[in-house]
C-alpha positions as CSV (number, residue, x, y, z in Angstrom):
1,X,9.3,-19.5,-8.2
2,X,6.0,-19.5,-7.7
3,X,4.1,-17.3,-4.9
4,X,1.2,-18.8,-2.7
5,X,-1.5,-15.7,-3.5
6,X,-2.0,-13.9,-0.6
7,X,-5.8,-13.7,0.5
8,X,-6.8,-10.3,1.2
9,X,-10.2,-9.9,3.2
10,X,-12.2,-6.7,2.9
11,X,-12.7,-6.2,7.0
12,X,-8.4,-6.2,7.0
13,X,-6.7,-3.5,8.1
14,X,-2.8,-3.3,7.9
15,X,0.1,-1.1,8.8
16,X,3.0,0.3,7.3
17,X,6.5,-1.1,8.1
18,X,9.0,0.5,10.3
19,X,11.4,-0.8,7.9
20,X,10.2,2.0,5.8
21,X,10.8,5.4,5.2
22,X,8.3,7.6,3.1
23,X,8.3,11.4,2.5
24,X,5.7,13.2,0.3
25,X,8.2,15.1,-2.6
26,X,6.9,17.1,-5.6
27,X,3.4,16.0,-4.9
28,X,4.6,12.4,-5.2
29,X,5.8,9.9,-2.3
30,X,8.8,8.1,-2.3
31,X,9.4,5.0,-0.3
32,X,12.9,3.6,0.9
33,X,12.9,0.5,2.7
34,X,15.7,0.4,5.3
35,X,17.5,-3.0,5.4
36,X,20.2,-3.5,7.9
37,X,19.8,-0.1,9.4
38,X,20.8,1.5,6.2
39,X,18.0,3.3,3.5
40,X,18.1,0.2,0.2
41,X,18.4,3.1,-2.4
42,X,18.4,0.6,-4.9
43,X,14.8,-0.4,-4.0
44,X,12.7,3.2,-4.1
45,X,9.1,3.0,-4.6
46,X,7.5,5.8,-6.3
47,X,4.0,6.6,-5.5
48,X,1.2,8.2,-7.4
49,X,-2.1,9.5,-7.5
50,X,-4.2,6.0,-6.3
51,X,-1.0,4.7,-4.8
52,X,-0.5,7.6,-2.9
53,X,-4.0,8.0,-1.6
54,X,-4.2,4.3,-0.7
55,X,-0.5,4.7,1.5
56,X,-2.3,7.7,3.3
57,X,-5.1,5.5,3.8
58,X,-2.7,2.7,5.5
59,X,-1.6,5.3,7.8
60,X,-5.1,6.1,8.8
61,X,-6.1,2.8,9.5
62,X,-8.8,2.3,7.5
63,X,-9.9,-1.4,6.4
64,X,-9.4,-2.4,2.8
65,X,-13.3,-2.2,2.1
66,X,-12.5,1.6,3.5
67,X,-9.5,1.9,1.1
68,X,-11.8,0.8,-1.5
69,X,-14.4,2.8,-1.0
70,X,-11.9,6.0,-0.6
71,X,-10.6,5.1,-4.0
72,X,-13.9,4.8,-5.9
73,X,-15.1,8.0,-4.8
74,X,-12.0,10.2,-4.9
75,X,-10.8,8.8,-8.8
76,X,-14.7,7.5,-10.3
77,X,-14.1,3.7,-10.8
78,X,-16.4,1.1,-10.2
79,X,-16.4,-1.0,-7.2
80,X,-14.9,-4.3,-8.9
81,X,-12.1,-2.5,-10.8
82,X,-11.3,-0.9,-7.6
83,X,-11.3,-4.2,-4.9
84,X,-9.0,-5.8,-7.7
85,X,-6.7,-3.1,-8.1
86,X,-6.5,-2.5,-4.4
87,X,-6.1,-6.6,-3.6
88,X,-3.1,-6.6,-5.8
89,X,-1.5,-3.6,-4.7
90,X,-1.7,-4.8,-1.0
91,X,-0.4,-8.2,-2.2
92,X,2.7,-5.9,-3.4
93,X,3.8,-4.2,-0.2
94,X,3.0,-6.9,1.7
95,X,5.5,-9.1,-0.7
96,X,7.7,-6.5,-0.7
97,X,7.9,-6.0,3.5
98,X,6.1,-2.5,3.3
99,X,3.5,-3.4,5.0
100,X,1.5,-5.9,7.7
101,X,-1.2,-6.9,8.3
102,X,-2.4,-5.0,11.8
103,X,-2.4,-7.0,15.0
């Protein structure tokens, strides 16, 4: 099946899901979506390093031009790499319910 790609503008700002839980663990966060009221441990997310800055950032608030500009200072990548990367990582909490765009 093919996905429609999800357009992701740089003033955007989203939110994390309530269907969500995360906790910060051995300097890592893990991510259990709850489905039907229950945690889906079948489904954990990991996070790391740019992952795990860019989920704090999502709690924040901050825009995805913020995110990006968070990320290229605090890891030294360039500006492309980093609006790519941070495009596609959106793209996969939004496909997988973790996050929404903020009202």
């Amino acid at each position: 099946m093919n996905k429609v790609p999800i357009e992701i503008k740089d003033e955007q700002r989203f939110e994390r899901s309530q269907n969500q839980v995360s906790r910060n663990v051995a300097g890592e966060t893990l991510i259990v979506p709850v489905r039907g009221g229950v945690g889906d441990l079948d489904s954990i997310y990991m996070l790391r390093q740019v992952a795990q800055a860019v989920w704090q950032m999502l709690g924040e608030g901050k825009t995805v031009a913020e995110m990006v500009a968070g990320v290229q200072a605090e890891f030294d990548v360039d500006h492309d790499r980093a609006a790519k990367d941070m495009k596609r990582f959106l793209a996969e909490l939004l496909d997988e319910g973790l996050i929404h765009p903020k009202e």
